[in-house]
N, C-alpha and C positions, 0 to 999 in steps of 0.2 A: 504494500500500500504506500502508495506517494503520500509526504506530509508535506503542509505547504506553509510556514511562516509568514506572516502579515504584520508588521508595526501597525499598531492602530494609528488611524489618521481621520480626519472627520465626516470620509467618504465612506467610511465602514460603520457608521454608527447606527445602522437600520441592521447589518449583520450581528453587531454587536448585541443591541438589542434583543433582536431574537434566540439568540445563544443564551441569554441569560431568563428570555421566555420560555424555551422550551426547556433546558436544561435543569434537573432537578441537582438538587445544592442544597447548603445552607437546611441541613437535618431534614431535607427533601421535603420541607412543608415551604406549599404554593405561596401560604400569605409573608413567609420569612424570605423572598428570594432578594438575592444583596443588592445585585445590581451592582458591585463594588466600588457602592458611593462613598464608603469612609478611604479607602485610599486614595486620595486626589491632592493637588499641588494647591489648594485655594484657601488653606490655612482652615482645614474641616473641623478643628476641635476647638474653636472658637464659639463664638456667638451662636451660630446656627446651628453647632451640633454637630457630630458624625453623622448619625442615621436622619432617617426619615421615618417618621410612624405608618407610612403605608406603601405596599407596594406599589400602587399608581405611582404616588410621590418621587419614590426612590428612581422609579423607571423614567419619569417626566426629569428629574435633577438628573441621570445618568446619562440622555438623551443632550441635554446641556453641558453637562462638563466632558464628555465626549467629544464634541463638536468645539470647543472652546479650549481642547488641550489638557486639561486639569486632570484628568483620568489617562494614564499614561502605560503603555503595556504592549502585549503582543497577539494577536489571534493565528491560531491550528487551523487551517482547512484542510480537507479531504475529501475527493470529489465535489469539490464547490460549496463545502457545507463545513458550518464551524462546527470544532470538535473540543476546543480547548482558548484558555486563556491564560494568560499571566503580566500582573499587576508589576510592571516594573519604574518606578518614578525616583527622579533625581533629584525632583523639587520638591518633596514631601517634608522637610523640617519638621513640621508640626504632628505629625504620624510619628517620624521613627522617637523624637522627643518622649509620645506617647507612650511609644514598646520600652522606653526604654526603663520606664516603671518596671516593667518586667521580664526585659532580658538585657544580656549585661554589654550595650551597646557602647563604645566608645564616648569620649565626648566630644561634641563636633569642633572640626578643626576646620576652619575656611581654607587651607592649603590642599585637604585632601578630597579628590571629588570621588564620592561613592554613588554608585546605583543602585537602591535597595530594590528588593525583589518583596514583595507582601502577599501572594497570595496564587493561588492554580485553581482553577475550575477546569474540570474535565467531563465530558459527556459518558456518562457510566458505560457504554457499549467502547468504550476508547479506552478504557481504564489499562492499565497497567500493557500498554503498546507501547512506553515510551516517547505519549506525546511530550509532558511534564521535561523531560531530557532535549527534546528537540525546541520547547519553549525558551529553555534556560541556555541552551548553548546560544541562540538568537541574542538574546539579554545579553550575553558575556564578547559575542563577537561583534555587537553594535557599540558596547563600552569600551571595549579597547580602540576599534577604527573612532570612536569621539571625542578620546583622549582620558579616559575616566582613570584613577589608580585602582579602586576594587570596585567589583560586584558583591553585594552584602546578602543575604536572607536570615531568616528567622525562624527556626523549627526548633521543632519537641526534640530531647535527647533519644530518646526511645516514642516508637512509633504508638498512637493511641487511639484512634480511630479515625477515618474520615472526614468526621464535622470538626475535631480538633488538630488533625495536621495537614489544613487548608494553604499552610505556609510550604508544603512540603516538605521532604522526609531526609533527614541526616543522608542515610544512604545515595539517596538521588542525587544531593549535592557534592558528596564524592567522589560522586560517578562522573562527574561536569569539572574535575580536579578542583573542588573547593575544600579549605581545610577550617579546622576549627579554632575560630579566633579565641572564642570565649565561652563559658560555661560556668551559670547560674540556678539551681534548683530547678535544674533537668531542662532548660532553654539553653539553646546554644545560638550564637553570631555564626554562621558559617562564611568567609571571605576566600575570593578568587581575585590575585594581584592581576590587572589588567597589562602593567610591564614590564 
């Protein structure tokens, strides 16, 4: 099976859309789906809040920060249909600030530029094909050609289910030569030097 990498840009945003319409997620109930509106560049954990109280909402704001840049990432196709996603944003300050409650992220240095990775959605019939790996290599070889020093993510030490390692999985990023910066009461930083 051909996989097909896509940077999201704001002509994919009806694709995008729909991948997070049809695709079950987020504990696979209809009225939870993310739309992954908390990870965006527009400073989410401000005034307005990360989430949205409803799904319309969240798909009406996703539909907009899509199209505006602020949701930053990659789309899977295969055969002309999304299979996969991955949340990858450089201007997120105010997210990784957020993780960092809870995992043991560095403290930001304006000299180093990182690309944090936050999140995969994969369509259950695609599962464990190794989209998740062709997502992340995308992420690492667009930060190195843009000049980036690492690619950062954020998983569980050991792997815990589905709805909880939506950041993906130690493993995975091993697999992509990421090594482990750091480790916090089972959170780990995983980083790949971009030179």
């Amino acid at each position: 099976m051909n996989i097909e990498i896509k940077r999201l840009t704001a002509d994919l945003a009806e694709d995008y859309l729909h991948f997070f319409d049809a695709t079950p997620h987020d504990k696979g109930l209809d009225a939870d789906k993310c739309y992954c509106v908390t990870w965006r560049s527009d400073v989410p954990f401000e005034k307005d809040g990360h989430w949205f109280p409803t799904r319309e909402e969240r798909r009406s704001k996703a539909a907009e920060f899509v199209r505006s840049g602020s949701i930053q990432g990659y789309l899977a196709y295969a055969d002309g249909e999304v299979i996969g996603w991955c949340n990858a944003n450089a201007d997120c300050r105010m997210c990784v600030d957020f993780l960092r409650g809870t995992y043991p992220i560095a403290a930001y240095d304006p000299k180093i530029r990182v690309k944090s990775v936050f999140c995969f959605v994969v369509a259950p019939k695609m599962q464990r094909k190794g989209v998740s790996v062709k997502l992340l290599e995308a992420v690492v070889s667009d930060a190195e050609r843009e000049g980036f020093d690492f690619v950062e993510g954020y998983c569980n030490e050991r792997f815990i289910g589905p709805a909880e390692d939506f950041r993906g999985t130690m493993a995975m990023f091993e697999k992509c030569g990421f090594e482990k910066f750091a480790v916090c009461d089972g959170k780990a930083v995983m980083r790949k030097a971009c030179r």
